[in-house]
gemmi code that builds the backbone of each chain (N, CA, C; Angstrom):
import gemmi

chains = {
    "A": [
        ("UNK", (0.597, -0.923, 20.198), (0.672, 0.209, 19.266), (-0.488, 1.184, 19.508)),
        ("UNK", (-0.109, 2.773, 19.142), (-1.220, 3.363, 19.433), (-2.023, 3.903, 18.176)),
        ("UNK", (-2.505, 4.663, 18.328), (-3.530, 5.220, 16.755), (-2.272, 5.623, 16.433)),
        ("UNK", (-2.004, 6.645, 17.174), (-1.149, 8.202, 16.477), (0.458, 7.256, 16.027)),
        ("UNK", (0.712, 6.031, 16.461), (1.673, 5.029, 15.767), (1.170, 4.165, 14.416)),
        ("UNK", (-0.042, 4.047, 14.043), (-0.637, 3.628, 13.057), (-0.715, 4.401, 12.097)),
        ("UNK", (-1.057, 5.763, 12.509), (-1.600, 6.496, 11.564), (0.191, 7.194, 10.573)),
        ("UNK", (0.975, 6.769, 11.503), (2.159, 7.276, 11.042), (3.026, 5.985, 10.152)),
        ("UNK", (2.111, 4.559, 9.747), (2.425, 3.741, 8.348), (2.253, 4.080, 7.310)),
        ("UNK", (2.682, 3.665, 6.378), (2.034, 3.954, 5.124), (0.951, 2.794, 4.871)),
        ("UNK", (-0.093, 3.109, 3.586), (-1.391, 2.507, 3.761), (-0.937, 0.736, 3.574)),
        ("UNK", (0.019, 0.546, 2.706), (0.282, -1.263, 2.671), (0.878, -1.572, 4.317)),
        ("UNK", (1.492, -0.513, 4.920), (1.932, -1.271, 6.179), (0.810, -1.831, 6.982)),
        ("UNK", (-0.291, -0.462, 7.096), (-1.604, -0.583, 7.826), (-1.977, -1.806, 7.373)),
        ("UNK", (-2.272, -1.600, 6.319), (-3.173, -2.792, 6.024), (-3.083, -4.343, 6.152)),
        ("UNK", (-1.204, -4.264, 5.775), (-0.560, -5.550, 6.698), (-1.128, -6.106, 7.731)),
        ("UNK", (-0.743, -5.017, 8.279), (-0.630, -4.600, 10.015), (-2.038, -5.512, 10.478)),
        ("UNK", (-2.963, -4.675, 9.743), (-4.517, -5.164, 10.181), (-5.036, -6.771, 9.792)),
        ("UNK", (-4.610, -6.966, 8.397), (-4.228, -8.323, 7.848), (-3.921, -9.276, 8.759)),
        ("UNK", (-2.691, -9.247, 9.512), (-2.487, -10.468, 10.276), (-2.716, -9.975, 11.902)),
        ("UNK", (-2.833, -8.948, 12.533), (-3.271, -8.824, 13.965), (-4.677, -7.936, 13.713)),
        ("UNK", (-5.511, -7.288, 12.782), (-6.092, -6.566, 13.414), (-7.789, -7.840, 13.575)),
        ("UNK", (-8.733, -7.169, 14.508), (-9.874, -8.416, 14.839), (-11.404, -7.781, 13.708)),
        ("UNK", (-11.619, -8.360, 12.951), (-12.565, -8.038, 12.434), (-13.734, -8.098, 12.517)),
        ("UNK", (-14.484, -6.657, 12.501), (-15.847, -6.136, 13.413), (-16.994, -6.477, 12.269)),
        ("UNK", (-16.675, -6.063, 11.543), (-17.798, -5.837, 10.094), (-17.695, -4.921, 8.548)),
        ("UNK", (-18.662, -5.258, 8.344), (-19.224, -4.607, 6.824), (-20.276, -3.549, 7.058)),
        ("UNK", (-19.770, -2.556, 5.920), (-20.946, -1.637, 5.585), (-21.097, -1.450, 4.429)),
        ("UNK", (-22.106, -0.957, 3.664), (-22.346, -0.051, 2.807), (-22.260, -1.065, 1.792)),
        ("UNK", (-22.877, -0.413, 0.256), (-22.677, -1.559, -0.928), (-21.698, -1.236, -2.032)),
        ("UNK", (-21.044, -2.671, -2.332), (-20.361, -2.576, -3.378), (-20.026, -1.229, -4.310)),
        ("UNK", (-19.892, -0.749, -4.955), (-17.616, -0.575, -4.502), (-17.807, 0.347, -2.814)),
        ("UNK", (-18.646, 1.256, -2.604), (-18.515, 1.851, -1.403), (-18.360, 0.809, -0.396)),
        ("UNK", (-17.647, 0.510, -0.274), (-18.031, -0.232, 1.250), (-16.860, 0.102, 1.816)),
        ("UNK", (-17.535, -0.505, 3.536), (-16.143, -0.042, 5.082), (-15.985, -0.891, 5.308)),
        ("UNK", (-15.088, -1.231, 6.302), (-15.067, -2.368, 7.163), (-14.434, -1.854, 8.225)),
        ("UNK", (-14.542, -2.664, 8.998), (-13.919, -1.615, 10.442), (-13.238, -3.152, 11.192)),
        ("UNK", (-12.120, -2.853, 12.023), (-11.230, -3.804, 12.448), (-10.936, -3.061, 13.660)),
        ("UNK", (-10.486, -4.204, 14.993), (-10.016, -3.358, 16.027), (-8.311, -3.741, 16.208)),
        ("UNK", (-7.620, -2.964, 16.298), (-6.316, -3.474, 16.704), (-5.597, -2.695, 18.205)),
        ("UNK", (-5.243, -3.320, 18.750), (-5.088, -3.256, 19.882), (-6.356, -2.513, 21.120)),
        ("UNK", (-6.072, -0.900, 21.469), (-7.045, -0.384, 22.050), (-7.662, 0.270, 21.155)),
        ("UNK", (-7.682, 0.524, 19.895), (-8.553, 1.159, 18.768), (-8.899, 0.495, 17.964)),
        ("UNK", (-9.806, 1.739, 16.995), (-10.558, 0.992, 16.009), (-10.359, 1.273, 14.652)),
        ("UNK", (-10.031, 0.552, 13.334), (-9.878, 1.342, 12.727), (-10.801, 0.898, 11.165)),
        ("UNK", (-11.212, 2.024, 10.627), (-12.492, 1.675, 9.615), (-11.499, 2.186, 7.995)),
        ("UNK", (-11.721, 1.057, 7.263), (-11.134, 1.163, 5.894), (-11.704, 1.870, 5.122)),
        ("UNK", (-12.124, 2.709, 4.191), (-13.139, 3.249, 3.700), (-12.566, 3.099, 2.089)),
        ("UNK", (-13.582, 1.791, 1.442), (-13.320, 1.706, 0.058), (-13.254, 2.715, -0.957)),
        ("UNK", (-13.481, 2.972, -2.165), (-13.915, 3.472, -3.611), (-14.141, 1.853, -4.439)),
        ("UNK", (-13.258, 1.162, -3.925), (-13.710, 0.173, -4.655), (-13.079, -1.128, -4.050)),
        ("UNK", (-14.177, -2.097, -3.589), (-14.471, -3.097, -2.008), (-13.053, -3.870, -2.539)),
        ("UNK", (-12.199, -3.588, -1.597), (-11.121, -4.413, -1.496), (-9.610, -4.070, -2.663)),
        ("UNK", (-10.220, -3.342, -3.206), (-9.637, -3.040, -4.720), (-8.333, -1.748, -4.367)),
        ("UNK", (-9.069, -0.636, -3.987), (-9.071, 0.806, -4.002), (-9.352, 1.313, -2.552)),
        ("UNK", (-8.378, 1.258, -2.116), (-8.862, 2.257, -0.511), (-8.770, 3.780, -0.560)),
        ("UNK", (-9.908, 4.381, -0.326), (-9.944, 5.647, -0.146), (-9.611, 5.906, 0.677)),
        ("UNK", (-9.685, 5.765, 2.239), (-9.119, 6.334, 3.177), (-9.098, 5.500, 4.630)),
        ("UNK", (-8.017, 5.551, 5.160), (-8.496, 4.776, 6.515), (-8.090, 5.510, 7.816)),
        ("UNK", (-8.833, 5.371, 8.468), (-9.025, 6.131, 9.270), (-9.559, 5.530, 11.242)),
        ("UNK", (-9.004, 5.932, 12.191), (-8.785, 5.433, 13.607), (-9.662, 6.647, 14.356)),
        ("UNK", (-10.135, 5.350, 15.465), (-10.815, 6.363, 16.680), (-10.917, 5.395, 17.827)),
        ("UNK", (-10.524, 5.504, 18.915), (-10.911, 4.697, 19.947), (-12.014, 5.009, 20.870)),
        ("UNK", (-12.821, 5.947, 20.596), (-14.155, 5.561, 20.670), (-14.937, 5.088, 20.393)),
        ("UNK", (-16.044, 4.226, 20.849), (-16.987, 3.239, 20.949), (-18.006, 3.609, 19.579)),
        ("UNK", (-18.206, 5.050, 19.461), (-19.080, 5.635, 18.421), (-18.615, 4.977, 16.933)),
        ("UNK", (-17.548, 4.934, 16.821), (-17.759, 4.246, 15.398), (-18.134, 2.533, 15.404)),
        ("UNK", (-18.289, 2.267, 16.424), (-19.138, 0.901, 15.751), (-20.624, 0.417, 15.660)),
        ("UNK", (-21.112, 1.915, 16.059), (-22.999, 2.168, 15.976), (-23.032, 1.915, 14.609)),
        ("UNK", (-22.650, 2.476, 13.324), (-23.188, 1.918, 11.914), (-23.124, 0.653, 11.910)),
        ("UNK", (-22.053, -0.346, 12.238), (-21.984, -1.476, 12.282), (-23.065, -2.434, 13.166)),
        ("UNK", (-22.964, -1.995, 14.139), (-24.336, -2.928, 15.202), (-26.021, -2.632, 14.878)),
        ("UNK", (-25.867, -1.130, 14.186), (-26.974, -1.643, 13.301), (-27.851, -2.400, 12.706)),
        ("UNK", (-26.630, -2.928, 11.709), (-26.607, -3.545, 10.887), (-26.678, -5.098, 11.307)),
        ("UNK", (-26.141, -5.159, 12.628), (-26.229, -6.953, 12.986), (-27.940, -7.181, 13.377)),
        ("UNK", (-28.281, -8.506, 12.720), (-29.263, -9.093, 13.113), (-29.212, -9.770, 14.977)),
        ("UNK", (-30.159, -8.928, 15.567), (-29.877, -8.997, 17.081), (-30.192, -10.297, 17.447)),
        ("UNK", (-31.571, -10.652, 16.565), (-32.284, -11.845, 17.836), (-31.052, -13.530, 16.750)),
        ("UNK", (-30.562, -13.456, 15.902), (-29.661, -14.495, 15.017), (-28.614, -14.215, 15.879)),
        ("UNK", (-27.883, -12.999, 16.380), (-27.441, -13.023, 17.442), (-27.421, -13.816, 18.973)),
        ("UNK", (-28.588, -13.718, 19.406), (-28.848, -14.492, 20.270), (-28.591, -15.506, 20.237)),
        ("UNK", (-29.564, -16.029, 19.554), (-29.463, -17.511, 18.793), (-28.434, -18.158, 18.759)),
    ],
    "B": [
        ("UNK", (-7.072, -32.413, -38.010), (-7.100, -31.716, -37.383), (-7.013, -32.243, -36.115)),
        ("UNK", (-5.563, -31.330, -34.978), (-5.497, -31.811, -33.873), (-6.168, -31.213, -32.619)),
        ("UNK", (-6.548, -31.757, -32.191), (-7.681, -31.467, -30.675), (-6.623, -31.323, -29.079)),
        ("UNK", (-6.614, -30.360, -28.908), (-6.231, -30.398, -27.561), (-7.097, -30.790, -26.051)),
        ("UNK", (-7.000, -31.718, -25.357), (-8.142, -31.394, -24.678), (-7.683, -31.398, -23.109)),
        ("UNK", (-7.952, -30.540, -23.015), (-7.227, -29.814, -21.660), (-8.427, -30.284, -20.438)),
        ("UNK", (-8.136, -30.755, -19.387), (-8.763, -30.920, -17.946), (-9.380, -30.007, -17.541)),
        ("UNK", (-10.366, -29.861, -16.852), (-11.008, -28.589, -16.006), (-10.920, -29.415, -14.999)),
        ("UNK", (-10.410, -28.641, -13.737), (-10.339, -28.744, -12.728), (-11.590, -27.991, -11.718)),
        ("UNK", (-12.268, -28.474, -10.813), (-13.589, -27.855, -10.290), (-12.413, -27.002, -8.967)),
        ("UNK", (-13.102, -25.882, -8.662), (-12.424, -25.279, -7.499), (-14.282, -25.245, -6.379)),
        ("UNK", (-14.737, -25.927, -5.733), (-15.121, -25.275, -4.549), (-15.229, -24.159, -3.838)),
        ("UNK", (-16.299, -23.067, -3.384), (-16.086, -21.722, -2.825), (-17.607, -21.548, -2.444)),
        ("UNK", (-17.420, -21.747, -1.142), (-18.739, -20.999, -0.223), (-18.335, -20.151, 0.567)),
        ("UNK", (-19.570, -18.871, 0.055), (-19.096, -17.572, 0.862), (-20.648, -17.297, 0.796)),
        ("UNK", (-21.098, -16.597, 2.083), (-22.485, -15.833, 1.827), (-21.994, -14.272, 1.814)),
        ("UNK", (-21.084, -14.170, 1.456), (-20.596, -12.195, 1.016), (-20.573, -12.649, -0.718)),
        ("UNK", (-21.870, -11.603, -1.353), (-21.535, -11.462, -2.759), (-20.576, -10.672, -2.875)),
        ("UNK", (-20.305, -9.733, -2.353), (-18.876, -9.193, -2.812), (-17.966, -9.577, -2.796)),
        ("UNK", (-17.447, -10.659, -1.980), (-16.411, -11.386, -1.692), (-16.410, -12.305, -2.889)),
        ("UNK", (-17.809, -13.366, -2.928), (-17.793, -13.939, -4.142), (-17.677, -13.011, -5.654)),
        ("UNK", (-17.748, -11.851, -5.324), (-17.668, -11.693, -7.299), (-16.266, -11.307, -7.388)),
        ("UNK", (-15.696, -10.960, -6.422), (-14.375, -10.682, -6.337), (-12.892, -11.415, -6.233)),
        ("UNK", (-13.991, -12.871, -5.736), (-12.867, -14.053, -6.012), (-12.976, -15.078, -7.618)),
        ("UNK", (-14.575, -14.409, -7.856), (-15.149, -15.126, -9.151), (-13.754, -14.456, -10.287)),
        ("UNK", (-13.677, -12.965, -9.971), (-13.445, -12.422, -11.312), (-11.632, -12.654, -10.736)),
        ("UNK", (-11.281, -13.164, -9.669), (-9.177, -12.976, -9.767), (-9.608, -14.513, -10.152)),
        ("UNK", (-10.665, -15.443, -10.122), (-10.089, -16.693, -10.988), (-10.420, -16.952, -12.440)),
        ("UNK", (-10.763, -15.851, -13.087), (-11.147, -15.626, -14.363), (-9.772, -15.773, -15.134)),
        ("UNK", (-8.304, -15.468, -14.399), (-7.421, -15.556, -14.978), (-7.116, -17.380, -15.518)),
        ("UNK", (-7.535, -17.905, -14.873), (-7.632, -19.944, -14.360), (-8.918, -20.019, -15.768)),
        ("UNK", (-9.618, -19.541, -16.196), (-10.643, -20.031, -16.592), (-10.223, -20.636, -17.897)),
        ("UNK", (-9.293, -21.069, -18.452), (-9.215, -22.257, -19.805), (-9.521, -23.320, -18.793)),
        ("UNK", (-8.912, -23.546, -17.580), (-8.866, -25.199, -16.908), (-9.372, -25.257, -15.471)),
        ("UNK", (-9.825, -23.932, -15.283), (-10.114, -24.253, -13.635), (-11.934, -23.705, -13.608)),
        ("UNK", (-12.761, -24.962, -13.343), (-14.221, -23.508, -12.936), (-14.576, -23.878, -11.442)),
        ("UNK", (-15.076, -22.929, -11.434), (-15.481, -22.295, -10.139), (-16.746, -22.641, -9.745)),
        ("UNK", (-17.169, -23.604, -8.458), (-18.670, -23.977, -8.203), (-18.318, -23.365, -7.291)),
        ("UNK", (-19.735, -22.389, -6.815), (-20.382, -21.030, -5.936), (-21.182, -21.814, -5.344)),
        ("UNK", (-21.209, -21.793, -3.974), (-21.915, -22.067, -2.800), (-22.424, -20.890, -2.034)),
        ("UNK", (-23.652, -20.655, -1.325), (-23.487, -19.212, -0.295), (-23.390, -19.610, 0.902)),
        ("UNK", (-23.605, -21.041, 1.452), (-23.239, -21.233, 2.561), (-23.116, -23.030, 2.570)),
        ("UNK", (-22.889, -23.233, 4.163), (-22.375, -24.507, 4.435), (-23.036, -26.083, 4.208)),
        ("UNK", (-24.223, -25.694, 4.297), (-25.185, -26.878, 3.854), (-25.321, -27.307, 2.602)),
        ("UNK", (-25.329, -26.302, 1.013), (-25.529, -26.375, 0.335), (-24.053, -27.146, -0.406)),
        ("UNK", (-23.118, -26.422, 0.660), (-21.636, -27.235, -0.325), (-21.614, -28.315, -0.150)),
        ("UNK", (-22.346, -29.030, 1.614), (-21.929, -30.090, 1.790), (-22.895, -31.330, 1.001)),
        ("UNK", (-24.423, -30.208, 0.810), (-25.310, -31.246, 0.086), (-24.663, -31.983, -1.321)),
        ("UNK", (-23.939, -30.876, -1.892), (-23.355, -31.275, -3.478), (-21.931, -31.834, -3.165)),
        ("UNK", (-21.145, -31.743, -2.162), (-19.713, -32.710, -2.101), (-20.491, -34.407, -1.808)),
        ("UNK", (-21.406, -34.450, -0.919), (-21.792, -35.780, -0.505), (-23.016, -36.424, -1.452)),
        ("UNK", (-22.930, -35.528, -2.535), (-24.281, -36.223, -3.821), (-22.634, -36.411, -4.975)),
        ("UNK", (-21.745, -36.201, -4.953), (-20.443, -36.481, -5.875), (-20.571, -37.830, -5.934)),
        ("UNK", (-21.254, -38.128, -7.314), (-20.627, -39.832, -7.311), (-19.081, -39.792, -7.909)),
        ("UNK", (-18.813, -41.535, -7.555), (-17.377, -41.842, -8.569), (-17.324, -41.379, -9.567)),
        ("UNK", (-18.203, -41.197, -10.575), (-17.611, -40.653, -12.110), (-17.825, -39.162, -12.051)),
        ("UNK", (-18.109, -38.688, -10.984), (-18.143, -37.019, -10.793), (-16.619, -36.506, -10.662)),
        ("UNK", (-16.061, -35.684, -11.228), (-14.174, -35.237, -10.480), (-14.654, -35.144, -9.748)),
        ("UNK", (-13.937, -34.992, -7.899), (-13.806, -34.645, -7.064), (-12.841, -33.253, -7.114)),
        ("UNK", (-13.417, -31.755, -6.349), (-12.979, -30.990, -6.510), (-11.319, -31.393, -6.115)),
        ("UNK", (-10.610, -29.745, -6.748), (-8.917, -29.793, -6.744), (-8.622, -29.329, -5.553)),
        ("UNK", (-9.979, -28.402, -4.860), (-9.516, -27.404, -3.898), (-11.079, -27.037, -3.604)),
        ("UNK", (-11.415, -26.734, -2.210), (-12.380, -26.055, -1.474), (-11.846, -24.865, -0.513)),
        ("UNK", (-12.411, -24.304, -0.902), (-12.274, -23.016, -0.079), (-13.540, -22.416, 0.516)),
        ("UNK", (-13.301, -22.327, 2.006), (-14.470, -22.134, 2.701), (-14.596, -20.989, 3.835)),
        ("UNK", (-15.186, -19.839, 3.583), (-15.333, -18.610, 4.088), (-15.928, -19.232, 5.674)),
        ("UNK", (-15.263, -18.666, 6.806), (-15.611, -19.454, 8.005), (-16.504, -18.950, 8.790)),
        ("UNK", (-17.322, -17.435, 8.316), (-18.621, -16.724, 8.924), (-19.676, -17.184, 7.822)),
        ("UNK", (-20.079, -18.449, 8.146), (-21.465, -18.308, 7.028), (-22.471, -18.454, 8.140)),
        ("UNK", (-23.793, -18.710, 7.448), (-24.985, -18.862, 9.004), (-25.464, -20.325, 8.421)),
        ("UNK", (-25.778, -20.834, 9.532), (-26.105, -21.879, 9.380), (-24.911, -23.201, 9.654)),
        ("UNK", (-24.481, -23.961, 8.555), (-23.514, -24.698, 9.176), (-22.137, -23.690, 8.258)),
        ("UNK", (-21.207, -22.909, 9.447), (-19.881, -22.216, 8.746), (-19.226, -23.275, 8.794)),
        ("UNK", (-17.615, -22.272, 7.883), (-17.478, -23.043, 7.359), (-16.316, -24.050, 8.007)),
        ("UNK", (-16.075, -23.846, 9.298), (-15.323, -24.796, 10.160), (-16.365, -26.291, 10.639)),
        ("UNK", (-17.372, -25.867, 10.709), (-18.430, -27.211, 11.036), (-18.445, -27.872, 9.202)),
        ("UNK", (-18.238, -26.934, 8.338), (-18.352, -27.289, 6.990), (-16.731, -28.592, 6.347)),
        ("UNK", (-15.403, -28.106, 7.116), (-14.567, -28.449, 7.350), (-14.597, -30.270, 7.844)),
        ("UNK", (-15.106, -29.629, 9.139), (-15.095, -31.351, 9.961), (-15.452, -31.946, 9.053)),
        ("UNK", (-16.930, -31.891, 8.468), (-18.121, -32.717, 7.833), (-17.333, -33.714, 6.811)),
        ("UNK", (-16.387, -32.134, 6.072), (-15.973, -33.164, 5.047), (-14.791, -33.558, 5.349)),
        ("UNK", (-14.255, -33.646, 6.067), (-13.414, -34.349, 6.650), (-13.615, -36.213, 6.613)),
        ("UNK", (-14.784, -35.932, 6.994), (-15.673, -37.555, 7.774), (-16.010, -37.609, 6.329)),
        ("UNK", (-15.905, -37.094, 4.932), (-16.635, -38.190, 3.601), (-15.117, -38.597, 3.018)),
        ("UNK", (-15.360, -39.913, 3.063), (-14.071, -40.647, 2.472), (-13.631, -40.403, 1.506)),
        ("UNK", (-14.341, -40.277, 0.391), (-13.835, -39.446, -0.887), (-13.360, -38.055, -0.660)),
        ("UNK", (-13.748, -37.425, 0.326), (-12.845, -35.894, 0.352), (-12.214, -35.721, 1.275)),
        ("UNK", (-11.500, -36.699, 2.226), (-10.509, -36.960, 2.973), (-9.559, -36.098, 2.960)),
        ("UNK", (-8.891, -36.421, 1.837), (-7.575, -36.014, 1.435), (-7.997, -34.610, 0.625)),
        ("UNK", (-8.939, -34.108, -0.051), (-8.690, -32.746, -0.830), (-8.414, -31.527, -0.212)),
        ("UNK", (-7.559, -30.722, -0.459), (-7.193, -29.688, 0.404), (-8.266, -28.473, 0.229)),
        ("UNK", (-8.547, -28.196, 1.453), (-9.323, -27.411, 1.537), (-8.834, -26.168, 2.039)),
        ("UNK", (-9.602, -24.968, 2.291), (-9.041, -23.831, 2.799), (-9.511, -23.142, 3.397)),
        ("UNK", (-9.448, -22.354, 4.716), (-10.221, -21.596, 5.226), (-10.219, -20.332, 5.065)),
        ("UNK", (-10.920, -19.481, 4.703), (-10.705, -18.117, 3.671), (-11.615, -17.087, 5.484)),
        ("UNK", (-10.880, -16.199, 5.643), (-11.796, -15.359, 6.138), (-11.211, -14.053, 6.876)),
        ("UNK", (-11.965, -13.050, 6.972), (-11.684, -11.894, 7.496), (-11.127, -11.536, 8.912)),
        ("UNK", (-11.215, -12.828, 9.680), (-10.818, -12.504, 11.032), (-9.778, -13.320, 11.347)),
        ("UNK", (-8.356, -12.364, 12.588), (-7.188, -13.524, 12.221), (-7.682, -13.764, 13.832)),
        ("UNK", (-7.430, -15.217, 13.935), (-7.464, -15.810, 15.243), (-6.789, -17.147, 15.101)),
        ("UNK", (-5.711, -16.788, 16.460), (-5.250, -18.270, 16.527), (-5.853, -19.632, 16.598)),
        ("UNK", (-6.784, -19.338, 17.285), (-8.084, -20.762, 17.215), (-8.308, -21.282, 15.781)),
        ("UNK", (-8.880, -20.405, 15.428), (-8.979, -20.584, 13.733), (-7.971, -21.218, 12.903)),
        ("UNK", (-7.116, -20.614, 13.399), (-5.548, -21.085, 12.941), (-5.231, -23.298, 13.180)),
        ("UNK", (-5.286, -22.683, 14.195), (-4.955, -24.167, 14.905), (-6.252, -25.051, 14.254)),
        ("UNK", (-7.013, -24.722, 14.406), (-8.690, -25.168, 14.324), (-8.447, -26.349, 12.247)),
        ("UNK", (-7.842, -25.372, 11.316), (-7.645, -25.156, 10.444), (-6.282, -26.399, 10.249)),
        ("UNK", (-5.390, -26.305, 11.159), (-4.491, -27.290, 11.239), (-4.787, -28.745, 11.825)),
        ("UNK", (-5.574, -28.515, 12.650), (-5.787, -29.865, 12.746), (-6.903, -30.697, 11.829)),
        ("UNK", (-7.352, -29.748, 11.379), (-8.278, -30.763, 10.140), (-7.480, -30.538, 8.614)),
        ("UNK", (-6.325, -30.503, 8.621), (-5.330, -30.478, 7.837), (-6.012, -29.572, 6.826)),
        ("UNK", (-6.040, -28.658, 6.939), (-6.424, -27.526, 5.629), (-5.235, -26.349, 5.515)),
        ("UNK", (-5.882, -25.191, 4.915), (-5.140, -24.155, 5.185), (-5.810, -22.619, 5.622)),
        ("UNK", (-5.122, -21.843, 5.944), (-5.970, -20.535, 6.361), (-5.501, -19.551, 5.483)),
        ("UNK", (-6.068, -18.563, 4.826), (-5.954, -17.897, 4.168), (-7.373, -16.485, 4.611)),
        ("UNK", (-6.200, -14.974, 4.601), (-7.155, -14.234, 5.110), (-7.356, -13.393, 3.980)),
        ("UNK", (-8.924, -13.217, 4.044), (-9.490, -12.358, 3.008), (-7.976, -10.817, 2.915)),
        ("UNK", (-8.158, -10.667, 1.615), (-7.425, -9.755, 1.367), (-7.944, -8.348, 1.654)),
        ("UNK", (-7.000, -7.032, 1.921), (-7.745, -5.996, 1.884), (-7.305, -5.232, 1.350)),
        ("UNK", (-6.420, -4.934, 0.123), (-6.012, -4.166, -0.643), (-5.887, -4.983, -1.942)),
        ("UNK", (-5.250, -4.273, -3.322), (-5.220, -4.602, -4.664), (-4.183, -5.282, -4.360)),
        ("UNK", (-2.929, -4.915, -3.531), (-1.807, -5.871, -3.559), (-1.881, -6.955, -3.356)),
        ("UNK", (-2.697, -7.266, -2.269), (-2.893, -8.661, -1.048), (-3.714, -8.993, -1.859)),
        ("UNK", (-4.930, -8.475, -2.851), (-6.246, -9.255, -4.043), (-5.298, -9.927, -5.094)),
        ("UNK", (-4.412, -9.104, -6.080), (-3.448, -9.679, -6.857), (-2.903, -11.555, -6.671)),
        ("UNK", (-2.590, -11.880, -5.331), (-2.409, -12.854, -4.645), (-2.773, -13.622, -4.177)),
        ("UNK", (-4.138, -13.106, -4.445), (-4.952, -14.011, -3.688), (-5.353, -15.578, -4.759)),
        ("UNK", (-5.249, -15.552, -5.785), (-5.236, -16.555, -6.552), (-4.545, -18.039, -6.551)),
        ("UNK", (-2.975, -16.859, -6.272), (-1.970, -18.353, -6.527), (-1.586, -18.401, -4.788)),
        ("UNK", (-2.157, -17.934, -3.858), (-2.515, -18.569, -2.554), (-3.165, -19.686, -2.816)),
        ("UNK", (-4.548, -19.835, -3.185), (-5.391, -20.481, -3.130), (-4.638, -22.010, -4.070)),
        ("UNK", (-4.661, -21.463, -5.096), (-3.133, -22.640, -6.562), (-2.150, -23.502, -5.272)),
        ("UNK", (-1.941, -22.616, -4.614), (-0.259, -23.406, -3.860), (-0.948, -24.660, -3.073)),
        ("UNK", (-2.526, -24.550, -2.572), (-2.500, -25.674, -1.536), (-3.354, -26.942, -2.354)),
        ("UNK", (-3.776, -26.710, -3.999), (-3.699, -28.070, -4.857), (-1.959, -28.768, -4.579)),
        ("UNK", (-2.831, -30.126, -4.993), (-1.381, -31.080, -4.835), (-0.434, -30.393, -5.953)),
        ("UNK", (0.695, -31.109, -6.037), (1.561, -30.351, -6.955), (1.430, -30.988, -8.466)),
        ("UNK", (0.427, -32.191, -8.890), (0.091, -32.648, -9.662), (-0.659, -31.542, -10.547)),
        ("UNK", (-1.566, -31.329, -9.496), (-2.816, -30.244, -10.246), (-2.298, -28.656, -10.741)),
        ("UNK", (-1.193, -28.570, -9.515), (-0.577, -27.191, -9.752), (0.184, -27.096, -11.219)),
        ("UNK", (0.986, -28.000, -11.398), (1.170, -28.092, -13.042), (0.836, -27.568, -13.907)),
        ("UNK", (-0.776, -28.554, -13.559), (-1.512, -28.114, -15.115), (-2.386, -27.178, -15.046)),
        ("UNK", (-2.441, -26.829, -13.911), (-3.199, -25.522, -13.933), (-2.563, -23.947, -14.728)),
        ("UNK", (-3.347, -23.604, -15.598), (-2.389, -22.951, -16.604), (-3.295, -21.193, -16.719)),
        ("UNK", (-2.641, -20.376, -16.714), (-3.563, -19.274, -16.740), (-3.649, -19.115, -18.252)),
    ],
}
model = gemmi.Model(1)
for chain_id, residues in chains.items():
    chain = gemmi.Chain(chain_id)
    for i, (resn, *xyz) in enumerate(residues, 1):
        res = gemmi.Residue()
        res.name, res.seqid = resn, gemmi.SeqId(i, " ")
        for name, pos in zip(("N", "CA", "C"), xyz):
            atom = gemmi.Atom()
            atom.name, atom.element = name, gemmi.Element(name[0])
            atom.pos, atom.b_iso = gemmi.Position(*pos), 0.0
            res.add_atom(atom)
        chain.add_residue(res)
    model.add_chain(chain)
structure = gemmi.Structure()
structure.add_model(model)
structure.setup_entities()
C-alpha cells in the first residue's frame, strides 16, 4: 500500500490498518498531547492525539526519514546499546 | 439484615507507560465492585509479588503484561511465570504496541494471549472485555460491571 492509498481510508480503517500491520516506532509528547508514529509498509505514519488514545486529531504520512528525528531524540542511546 | 458479599478478583498489569497505565486503570473502573487492579511498572517487581503469593493469598484472575518494559519485559516476565507452579495455569496476556509475528507465536507457546494496545476510542471501548474473555469462564461469570 502506498501513502496516497492510506491517506484515502477513513480514520477507523487507518487505524485498523496500523493496529494489526503497522510496526511501532514510538512516543512523544505528554499526556493528552501525545504522537506516536508507526511504519507501514514503505512509510511512516504519525497519529497526532488531543487526547492519548482517546481522540485523534490528525494523522498524518511521510516517507521521509525526517519524521523520526523527534522520536530518536527521545531514545536513550547508550540503554540502547546495552 | 442481609449481606452480600461479592469476590474481588485481583487483575495483574505491568506497564512502565503511565499513560497506558491510567488509561487501562480508568476502562477497568467499569469492573471495580469485583475486580482490582495491582499496578506494576515493570517486570521484576510483578514477578517479586507473584512469587511472595502465599496459599492463602488469591492468585490473580488474569495478568497482563506490556512486552517493552526495561529490565526483565514482559515476555522474559511470561516464561518466569510460567516456571511458578502456582501460576502455571493463570492466563496471562501480552498487551503491546507492536504487531509481530514472533510475539505472536512467542505468546502462544507459553499459552497466553496477545492483545494490541488500542489506538482509538473504538478499539479503547474494548479493550476491557478483551482482557474479561481470557479469565476462565468461571471468573467471567462473576465478573460483573
Amino acid at each position: 500500500m502506498s501513502s496516497e492509498d492510506f491517506l484515502q481510508l477513513t480514520y477507523d480503517e487507518q487505524v485498523d490498518l496500523l493496529t494489526t500491520d503497522g510496526i511501532y516506532i514510538g512516543k512523544r509528547g505528554l499526556r493528552p498531547q501525545v504522537s506516536v508514529l508507526y511504519q507501514l509498509d514503505t512509510f511512516y505514519v504519525e497519529i497526532l492525539y488531543k487526547k492519548y488514545r482517546l481522540h485523534i486529531s490528525s494523522i498524518r504520512c511521510s516517507t521521509s526519514t525526517a519524521i523520526l528525528d523527534p522520536y530518536f531524540e527521545l531514545l536513550d542511546v547508550p540503554l540502547v546499546i546495552d | 439484615m442481609t449481606e452480600r458479599f461479592e469476590k474481588e478478583f485481583i487483575v495483574v498489569y505491568a506497564d512502565d507507560d503511565p499513560d497506558d497505565i491510567e488509561l487501562v486503570t480508568e476502562a477497568f473502573e467499569q469492573y471495580a465492585f469485583n475486580v482490582k487492579l495491582k499496578i506494576f511498572s515493570d517486570g521484576l517487581t510483578t514477578l517479586s509479588y507473584l512469587r511472595n503469593l502465599s496459599v492463602v493469598d488469591d492468585s490473580p484472575c488474569l495478568i497482563i503484561l506490556d512486552i517493552n518494559m526495561p529490565g526483565v519485559n514482559g515476555k522474559d516476565c511470561l516464561k518466569q511465570i510460567r516456571q511458578i507452579n502456582q501460576l502455571n495455569e493463570i492466563p496471562v496476556v501480552l498487551f503491546t504496541a507492536s504487531v509481530s509475528d514472533r510475539d505472536k507465536e512467542f505468546a502462544k507457546l507459553y499459552n497466553a494471549g496477545f492483545i494490541n494496545k488500542p489506538l482509538s476510542a473504538s478499539q479503547m471501548e474494548m479493550i476491557t472485555s478483551k482482557f474479561i474473555e481470557h479469565c476462565n469462564s468461571d471468573i467471567r461469570k462473576l465478573i460483573t460491571k
